[in-house]
C-alpha positions in Angstrom: 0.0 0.0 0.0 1.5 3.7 -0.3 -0.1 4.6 2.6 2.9 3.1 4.1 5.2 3.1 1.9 6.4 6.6 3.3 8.5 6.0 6.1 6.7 9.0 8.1 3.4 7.0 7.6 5.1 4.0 9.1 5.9 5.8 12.3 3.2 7.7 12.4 0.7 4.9 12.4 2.7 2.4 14.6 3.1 5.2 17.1 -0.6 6.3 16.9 -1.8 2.8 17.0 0.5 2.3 20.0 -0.9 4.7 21.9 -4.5 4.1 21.2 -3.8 0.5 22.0 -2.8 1.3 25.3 -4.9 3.8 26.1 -8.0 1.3 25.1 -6.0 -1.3 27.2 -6.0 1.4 30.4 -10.0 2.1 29.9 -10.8 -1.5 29.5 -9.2 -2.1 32.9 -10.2 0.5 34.8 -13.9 0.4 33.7 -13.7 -3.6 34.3 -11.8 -2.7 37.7 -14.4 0.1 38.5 -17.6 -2.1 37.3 -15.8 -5.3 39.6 -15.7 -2.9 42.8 -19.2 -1.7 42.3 -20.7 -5.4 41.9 -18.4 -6.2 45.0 -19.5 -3.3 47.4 -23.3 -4.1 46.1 -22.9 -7.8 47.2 -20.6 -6.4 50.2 -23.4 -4.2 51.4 -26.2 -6.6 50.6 -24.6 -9.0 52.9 -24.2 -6.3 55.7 -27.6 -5.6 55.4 -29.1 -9.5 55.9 -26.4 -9.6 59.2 -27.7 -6.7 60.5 -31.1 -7.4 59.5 -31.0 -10.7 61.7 -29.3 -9.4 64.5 -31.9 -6.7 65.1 -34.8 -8.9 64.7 -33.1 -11.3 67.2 -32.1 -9.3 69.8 -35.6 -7.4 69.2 -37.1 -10.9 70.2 -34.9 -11.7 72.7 -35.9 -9.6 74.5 -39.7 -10.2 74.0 -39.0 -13.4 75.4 -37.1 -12.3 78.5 -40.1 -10.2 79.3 -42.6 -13.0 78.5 -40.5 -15.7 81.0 -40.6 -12.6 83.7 -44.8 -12.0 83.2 -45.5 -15.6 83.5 -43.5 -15.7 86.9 -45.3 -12.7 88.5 -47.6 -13.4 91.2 -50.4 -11.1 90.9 -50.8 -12.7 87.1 -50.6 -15.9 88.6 -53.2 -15.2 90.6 -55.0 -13.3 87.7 -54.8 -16.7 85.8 -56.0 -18.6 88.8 -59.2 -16.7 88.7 -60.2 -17.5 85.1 -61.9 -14.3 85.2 -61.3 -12.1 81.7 -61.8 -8.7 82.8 -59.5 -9.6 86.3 -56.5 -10.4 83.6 -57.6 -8.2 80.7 -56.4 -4.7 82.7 -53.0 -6.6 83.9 -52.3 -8.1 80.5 -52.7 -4.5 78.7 -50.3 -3.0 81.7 -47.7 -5.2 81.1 -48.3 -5.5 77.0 -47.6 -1.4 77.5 -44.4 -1.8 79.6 -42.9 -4.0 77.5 -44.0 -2.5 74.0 -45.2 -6.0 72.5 -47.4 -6.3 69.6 -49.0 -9.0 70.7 -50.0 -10.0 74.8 -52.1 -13.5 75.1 -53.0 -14.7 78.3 -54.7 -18.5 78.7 -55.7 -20.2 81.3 -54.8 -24.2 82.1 -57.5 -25.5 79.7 -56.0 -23.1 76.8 -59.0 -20.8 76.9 -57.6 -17.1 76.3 -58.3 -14.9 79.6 -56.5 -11.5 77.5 -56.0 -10.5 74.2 -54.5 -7.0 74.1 -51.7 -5.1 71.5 -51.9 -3.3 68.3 -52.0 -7.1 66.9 -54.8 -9.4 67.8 -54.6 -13.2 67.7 -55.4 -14.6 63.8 -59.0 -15.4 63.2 -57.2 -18.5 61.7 -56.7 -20.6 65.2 -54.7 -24.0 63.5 -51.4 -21.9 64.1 -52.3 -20.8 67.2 -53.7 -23.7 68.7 -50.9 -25.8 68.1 -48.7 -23.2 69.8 -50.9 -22.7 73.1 -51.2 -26.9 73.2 -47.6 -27.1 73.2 -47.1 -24.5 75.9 -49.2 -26.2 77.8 -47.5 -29.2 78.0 -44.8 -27.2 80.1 -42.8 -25.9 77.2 -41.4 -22.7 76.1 -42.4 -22.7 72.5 -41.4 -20.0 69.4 -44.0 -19.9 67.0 -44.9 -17.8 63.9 -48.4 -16.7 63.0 -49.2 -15.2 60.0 -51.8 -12.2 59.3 -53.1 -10.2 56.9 -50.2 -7.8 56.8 -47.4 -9.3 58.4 -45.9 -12.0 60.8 -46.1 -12.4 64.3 -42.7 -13.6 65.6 -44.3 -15.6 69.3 -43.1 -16.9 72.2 -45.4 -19.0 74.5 -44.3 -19.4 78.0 -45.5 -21.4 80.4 -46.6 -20.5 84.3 -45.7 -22.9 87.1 -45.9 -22.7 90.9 -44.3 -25.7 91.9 -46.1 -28.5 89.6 -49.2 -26.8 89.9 -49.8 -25.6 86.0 -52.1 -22.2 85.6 -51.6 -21.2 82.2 -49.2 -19.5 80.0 -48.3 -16.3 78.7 -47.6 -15.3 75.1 -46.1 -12.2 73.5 -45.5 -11.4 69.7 -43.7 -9.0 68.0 -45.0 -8.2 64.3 -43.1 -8.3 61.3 -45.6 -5.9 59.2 -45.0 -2.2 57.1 -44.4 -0.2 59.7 -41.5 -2.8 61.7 -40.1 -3.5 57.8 -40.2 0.6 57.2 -37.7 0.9 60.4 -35.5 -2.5 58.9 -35.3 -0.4 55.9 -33.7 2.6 57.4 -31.5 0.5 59.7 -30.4 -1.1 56.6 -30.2 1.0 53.7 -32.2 -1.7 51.6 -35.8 -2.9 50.2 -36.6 -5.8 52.7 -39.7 -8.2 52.3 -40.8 -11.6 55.0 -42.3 -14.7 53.1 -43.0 -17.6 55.0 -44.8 -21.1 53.5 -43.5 -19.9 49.9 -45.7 -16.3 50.5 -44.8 -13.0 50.8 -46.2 -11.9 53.4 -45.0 -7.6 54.1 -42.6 -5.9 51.7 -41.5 -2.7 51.3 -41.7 -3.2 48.0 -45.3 -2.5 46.3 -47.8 -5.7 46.5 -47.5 -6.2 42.5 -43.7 -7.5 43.0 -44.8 -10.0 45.6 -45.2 -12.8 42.8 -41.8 -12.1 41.5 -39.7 -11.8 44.8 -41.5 -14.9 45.7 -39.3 -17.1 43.2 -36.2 -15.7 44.5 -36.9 -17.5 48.3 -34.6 -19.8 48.8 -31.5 -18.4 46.4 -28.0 -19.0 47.8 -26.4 -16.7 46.1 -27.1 -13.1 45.0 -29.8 -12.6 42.1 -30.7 -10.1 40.0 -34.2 -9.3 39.7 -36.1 -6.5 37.3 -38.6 -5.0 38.7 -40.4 -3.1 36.0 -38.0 -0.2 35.0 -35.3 -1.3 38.1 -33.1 -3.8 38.5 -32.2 -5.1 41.8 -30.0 -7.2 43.5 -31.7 -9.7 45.8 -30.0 -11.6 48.5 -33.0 -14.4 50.4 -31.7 -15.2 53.7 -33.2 -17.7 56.3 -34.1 -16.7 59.9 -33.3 -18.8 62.6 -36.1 -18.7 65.2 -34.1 -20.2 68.1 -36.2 -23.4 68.3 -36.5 -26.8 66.1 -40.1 -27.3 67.0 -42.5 -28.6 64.5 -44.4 -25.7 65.0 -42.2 -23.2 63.5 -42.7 -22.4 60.4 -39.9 -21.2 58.4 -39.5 -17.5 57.9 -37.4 -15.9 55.2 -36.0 -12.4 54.9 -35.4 -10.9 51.4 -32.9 -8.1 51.2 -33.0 -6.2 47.8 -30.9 -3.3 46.5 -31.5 -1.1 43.7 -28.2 -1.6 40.7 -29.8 0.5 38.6 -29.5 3.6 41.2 -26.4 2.2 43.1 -24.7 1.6 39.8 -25.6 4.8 38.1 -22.2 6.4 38.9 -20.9 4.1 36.5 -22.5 5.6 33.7 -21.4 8.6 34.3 -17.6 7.2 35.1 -17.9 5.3 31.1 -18.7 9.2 30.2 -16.0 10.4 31.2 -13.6 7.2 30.9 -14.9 8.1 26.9 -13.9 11.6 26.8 -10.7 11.5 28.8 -10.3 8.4 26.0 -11.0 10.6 22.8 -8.8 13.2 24.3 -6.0 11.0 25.1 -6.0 9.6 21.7 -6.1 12.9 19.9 -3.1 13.7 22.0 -1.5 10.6 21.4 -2.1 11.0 17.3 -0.8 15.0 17.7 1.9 13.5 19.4 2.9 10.5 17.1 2.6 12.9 14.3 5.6 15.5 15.9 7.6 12.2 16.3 7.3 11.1 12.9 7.7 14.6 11.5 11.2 15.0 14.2 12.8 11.5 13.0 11.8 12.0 9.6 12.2 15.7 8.9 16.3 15.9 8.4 15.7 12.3 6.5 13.7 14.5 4.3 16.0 17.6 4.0 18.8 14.7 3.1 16.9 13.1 0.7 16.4 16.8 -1.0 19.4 17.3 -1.1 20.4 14.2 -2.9 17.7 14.5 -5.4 19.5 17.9 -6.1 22.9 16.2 -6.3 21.7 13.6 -8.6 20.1 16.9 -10.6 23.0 18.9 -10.6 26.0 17.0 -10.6 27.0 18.6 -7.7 28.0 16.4 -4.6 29.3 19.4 -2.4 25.9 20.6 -1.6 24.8 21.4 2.3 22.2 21.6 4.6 21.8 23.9 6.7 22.5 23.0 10.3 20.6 25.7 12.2 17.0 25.1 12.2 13.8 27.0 13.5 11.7 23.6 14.1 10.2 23.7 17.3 11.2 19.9 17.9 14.8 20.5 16.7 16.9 18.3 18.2 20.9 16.9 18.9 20.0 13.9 17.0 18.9 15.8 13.5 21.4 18.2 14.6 24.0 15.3 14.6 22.7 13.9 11.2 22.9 16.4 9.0 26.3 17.7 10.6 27.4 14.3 9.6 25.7 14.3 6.3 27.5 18.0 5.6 31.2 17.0 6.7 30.9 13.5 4.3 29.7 16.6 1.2 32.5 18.2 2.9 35.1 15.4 2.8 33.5 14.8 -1.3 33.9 18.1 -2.2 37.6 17.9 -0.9 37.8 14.6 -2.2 36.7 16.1 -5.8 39.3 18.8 -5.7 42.6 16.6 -4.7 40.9 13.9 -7.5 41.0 16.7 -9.9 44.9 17.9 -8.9 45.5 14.4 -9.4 43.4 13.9 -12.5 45.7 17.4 -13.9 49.0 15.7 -12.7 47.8 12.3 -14.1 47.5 14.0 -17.5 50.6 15.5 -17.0 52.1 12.1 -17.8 49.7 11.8 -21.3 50.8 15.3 -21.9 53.9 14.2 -23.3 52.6 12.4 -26.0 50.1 14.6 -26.7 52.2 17.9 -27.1 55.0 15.8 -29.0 52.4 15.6 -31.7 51.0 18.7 -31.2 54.5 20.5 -31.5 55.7 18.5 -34.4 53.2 19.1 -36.8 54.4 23.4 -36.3 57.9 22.5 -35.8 58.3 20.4 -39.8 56.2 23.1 -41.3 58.9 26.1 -39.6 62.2 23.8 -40.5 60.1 23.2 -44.0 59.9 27.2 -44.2 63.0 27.4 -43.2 64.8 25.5 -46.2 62.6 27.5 -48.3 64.3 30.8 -47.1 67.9 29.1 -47.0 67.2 28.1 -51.2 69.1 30.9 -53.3 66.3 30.6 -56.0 63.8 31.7 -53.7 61.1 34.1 -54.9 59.5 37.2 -53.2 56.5 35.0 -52.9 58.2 31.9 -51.6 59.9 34.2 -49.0 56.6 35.8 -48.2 54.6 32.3 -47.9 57.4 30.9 -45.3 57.1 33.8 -42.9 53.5 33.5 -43.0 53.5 30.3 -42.0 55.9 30.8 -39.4 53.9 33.3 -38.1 50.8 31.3 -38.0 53.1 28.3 -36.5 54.5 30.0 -33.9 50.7 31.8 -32.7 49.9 28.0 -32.7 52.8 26.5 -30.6 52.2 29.7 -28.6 48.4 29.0 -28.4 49.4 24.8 -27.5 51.6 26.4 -24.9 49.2 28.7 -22.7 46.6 26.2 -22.6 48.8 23.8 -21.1 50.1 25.8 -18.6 46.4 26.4 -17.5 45.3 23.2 -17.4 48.3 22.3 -15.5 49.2 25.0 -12.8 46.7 25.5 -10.0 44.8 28.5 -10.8 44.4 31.4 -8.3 41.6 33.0 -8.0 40.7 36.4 -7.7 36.9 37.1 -6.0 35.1 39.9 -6.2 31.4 41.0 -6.8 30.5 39.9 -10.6 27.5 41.2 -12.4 26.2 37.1 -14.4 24.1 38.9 -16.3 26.5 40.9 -17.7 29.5 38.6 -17.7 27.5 36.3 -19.9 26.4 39.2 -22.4 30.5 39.9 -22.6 31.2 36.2 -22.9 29.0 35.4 -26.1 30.3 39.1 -27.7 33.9 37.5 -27.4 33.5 34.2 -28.6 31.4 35.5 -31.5 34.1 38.5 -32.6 36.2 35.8 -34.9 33.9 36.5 -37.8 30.4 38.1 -38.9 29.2 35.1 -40.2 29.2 32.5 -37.3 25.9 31.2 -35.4 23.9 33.8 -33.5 24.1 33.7 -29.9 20.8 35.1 -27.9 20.3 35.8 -24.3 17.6 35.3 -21.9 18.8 36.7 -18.5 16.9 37.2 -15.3 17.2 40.7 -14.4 16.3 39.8 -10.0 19.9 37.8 -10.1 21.6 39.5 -7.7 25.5 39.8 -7.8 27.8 36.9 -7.0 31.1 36.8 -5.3 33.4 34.9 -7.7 36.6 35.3 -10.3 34.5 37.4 -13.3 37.8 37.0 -15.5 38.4 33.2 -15.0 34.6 32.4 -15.6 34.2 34.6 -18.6 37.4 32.2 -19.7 35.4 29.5 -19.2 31.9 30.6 -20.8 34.1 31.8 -24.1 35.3 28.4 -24.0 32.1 27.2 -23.7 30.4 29.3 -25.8 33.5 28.1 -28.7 32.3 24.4 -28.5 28.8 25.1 -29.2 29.5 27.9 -31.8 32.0 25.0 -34.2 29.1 22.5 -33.0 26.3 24.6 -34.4 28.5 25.6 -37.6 29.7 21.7 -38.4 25.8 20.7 -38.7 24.7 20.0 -42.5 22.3 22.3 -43.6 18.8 20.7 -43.6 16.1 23.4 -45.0 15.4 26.1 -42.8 17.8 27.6 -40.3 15.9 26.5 -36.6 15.6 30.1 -34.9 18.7 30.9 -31.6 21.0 28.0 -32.6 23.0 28.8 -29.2 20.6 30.3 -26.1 21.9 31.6 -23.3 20.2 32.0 -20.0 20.6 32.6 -16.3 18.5 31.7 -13.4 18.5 31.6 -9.7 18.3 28.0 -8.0 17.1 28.3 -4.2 18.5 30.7 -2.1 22.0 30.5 -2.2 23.2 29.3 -6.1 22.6 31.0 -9.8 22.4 28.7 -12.8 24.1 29.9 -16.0 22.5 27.2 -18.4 24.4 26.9 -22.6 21.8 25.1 -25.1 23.1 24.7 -28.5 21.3 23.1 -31.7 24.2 20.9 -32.9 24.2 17.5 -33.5 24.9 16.7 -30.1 27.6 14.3 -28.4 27.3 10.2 -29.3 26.3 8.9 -25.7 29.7 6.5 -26.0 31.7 10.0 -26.2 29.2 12.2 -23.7 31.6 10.4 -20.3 34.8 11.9 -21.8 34.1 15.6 -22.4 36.1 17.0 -20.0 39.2 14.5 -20.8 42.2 16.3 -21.4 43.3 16.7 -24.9 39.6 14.8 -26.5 38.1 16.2 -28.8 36.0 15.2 -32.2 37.2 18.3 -33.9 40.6 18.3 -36.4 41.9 21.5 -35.7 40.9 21.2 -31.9 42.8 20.7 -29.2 40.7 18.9 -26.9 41.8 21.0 -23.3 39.2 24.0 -23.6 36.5 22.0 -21.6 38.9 20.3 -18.7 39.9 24.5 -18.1 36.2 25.5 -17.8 35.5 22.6 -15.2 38.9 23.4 -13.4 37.8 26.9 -13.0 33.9 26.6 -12.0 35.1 23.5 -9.1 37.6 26.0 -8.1 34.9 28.5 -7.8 33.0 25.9 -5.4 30.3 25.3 -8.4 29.6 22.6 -10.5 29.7 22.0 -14.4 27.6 19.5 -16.1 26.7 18.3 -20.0 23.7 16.7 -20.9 23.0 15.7 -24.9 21.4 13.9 -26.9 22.2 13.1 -30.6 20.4 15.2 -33.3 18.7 17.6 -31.0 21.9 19.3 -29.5 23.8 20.2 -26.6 22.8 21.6 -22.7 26.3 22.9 -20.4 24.9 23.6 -17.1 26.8 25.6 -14.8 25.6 26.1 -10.9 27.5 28.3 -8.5 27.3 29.4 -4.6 26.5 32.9 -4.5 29.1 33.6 -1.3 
């Protein structure tokens, strides 16, 4: 994919999904951590609230039986019993039902007939329950009973009354387990709290509607979840221990419910903001990867610019610069493109002993080259010469040998300079040079050798500003430059009309720091198997040339700290690029 085939991509999106994979990690932890603690402290407190739950119903009937044992034992109702007489007992029973706050205060007499019924609660109408609790009493036993009503449970205690052996009744007390004793259960505990008993629900603080449903949760171990309509609860059904095996006792259960829905709404609102502080951290975390990506990448990228310039322009001393204003600028880019500019550095030093080298190296070809090249003038002189010595010599022969001596000697002078150029290291003398106008003097000089050679025209940009080089050694170099194309353009065969600017000149500024001074000629252009030896000393395709005029021009623009380059192809011409540093 070329999404990632960009290496800033790459880090981007491994970074980015990093971060949002742990970030998503964190939130899924700490919502499952947060959603496990509320689940515990709902169980936790629904537990609490059954313990407490049965120890305040105990102790509550606890004492209810203390107080019955004590009644029984009293002697006036002893002697309230012995009487059989139910408005004797009925005053005392409601006395003592008062003192000791009961719901229920029974008094019987030794048959089992009931002498007092007093307390908010009455005895059921139902008597099966009852019965069987006052017949076991009577049999001289303390007996725990439960009696169900319409409305609640009555938690009872029937306790016999002895003098001696002598048997006179018994005394029972009750405590109900109805709305108003579950309302006070359901502030001591914090919870919804309902009594069944046979499978029934008998009081609930719950409406009468959910009496059905809480019904199926008697006899759970665990905790259950129940809906109730538009709530869900937590239910927890919890046996209550009555003190007693008997028979008689029914069993009683106590059903403990807690709302989730209200108990667990904080947790909507922590998944809120667990899913902002998520988005937030993610958008960070892709801001974030993005600076990274751009900080690892970004002197990558300047390098690779600068590269793709080398490879454009043939020039491998090129630089970065080393000062940045990127907020994220670090010692690490720092340190790569310092490293990247002292390895230009070291090639650009590397070019310039390569080329002293390369001139001293052709110091060794020179030999051969200016043997022949000195020859050739030297036999036409001694040739000349022997024409002078002859004593039949004409006027005209005499006047044809100093001509060409004369034309000899320019050209062994000529063979001369040009290899002391190409030799010698050339110093340089910088100063402020006008291109524009260097170039316009350039194509004037290499055009003055006769009125009918190739046009040269010039397309200069007049915003170049003024560079600090050797004007005369580079106005050398563009004349020789301009030479080539001019015998290039002049050696091509007529073909039907002349094309229009066979030679174009024109300058340009590259970037900030560098001017272009670009040579196009219309010539037949260079054969790509002779395009690599150019700038050889002493090549050349032409008879009468020399072959050194292009290995001076590169000489001089690499000692000016720019760069030369020729591009061709055959049949449509000739392009000499020359780039150089304004400073």
């Amino acid at each position: 994919m070329r999404l990632f085939s960009s290496l800033t991509n790459r880090i981007f999106f491994a970074t980015a999904a990093l971060a949002v994979l742990a970030i998503a990690v964190a939130v899924y932890r700490i919502n499952v951590a947060v959603t496990a603690q509320a689940e515990n402290e709902l169980r936790r407190g629904l537990l609490e609230a059954a313990n407490l739950l049965e120890e305040h119903r105990t102790t509550l009937f606890d004492h209810f039986s203390r107080e019955a044992r004590l009644v029984a034992d009293l002697s006036n109702m002893k002697a309230a019993m012995e009487t059989g007489d139910p408005p004797t007992v009925e005053p005392i029973a409601q006395g003592y039902q008062r003192r000791i706050g009961s719901d229920l205060f029974v008094v019987t007499d030794r048959g089992g007939r009931v002498l007092a019924d007093t307390g908010p609660v009455r005895m059921p109408a139902t008597q099966g329950v009852a019965l069987d609790t006052i017949t076991t009493a009577m049999r001289g036993e303390e007996v725990v009973a439960l009696w169900p009503f319409s409305g609640g449970v009555l938690q009872v205690v029937a306790v016999p009354s002895y003098v001696g052996p002598e048997f006179f009744g018994t005394v029972i007390v009750g405590s109900s387990l109805d709305e108003a004793a579950l309302a006070r259960f359901k502030a001591l505990t914090n919870s919804e709290v309902a009594f069944a008993m046979g499978g029934v629900v008998q009081a609930s603080t719950l409406a009468p509607r959910f009496n059905a449903t809480l019904a199926g949760l008697i006899g759970r171990t665990d905790v259950a979840t129940v809906d109730l309509e538009d709530e869900e609860y937590a239910a927890l059904s919890r046996p209550l221990k009555m003190g007693t095996a008997d028979a008689a006792v029914s069993p009683i259960t106590g059903l403990i419910l807690r709302s989730r829905t209200e108990r667990l709404l904080f947790l909507s609102a922590v998944h809120r903001e667990l899913a902002v502080t998520a988005v937030l951290a993610v958008l960070v975390a892709t801001l974030l990867s993005y600076a990274i990506a751009r900080s690892i990448t970004r002197p990558l990228g300047a390098i690779t610019a600068a590269m793709r310039d080398m490879a454009a322009t043939g020039d491998l001393a090129r630089r970065i610069p080393e000062r940045s204003q990127a907020p994220w600028d670090d010692e690490d880019a720092r340190l790569l493109v310092s490293t990247f500019n002292t390895m230009t550095d070291s090639i650009a030093r590397f070019q310039r002993e390569a080329s002293q080298k390369e001139r001293l190296s052709s110091l060794g070809r020179l030999s051969t080259v200016v043997a022949h090249e000195i020859r050739n003038p030297l036999m036409i002189i001694k040739t000349a010469l022997r024409s002078l010595k002859a004593s039949q010599a004409t006027a005209v022969d005499l006047q044809t040998a100093v001509a060409d001596i004369d034309e000899e000697v320019t050209r062994l002078n000529r063979i001369v300079s040009e290899v002391l150029d190409f030799a010698r290291p050339i110093k340089f003398e910088l100063g402020p040079v006008d291109i524009n106008a260097l170039c316009e003097d350039a194509a004037r000089a290499s055009g003055s050798e006769a009125a009918t050679q190739p046009g040269i025209r010039v397309a200069l940009d007049p915003q170049l500003p003024q560079v600090r080089t050797d004007g005369e050694r580079l106005r050398i170099a563009l004349v020789n430059i301009l030479t080539n194309a001019r015998h290039a353009v002049g050696s091509t065969p007529p073909a039907g009309q002349a094309a229009p600017d066979p030679i174009r000149v024109t300058t340009r500024r590259n970037g900030a720091d560098r001017v272009v001074i670009d040579v196009r000629d219309r010539g037949p252009g260079i054969p790509p198997e002779d395009l690599s030896r150019v700038f050889d000393p002493y090549f050349t395709t032409r008879r009468t040339g020399t072959g050194i005029g292009l290995a001076i021009s590169r000489n001089i623009v690499e000692g000016l700290g720019g760069s030369i380059t020729v591009s061709s192809r055959v049949g449509h011409g000739t392009d000499v690029r020359i780039e150089l540093p304004i400073q």
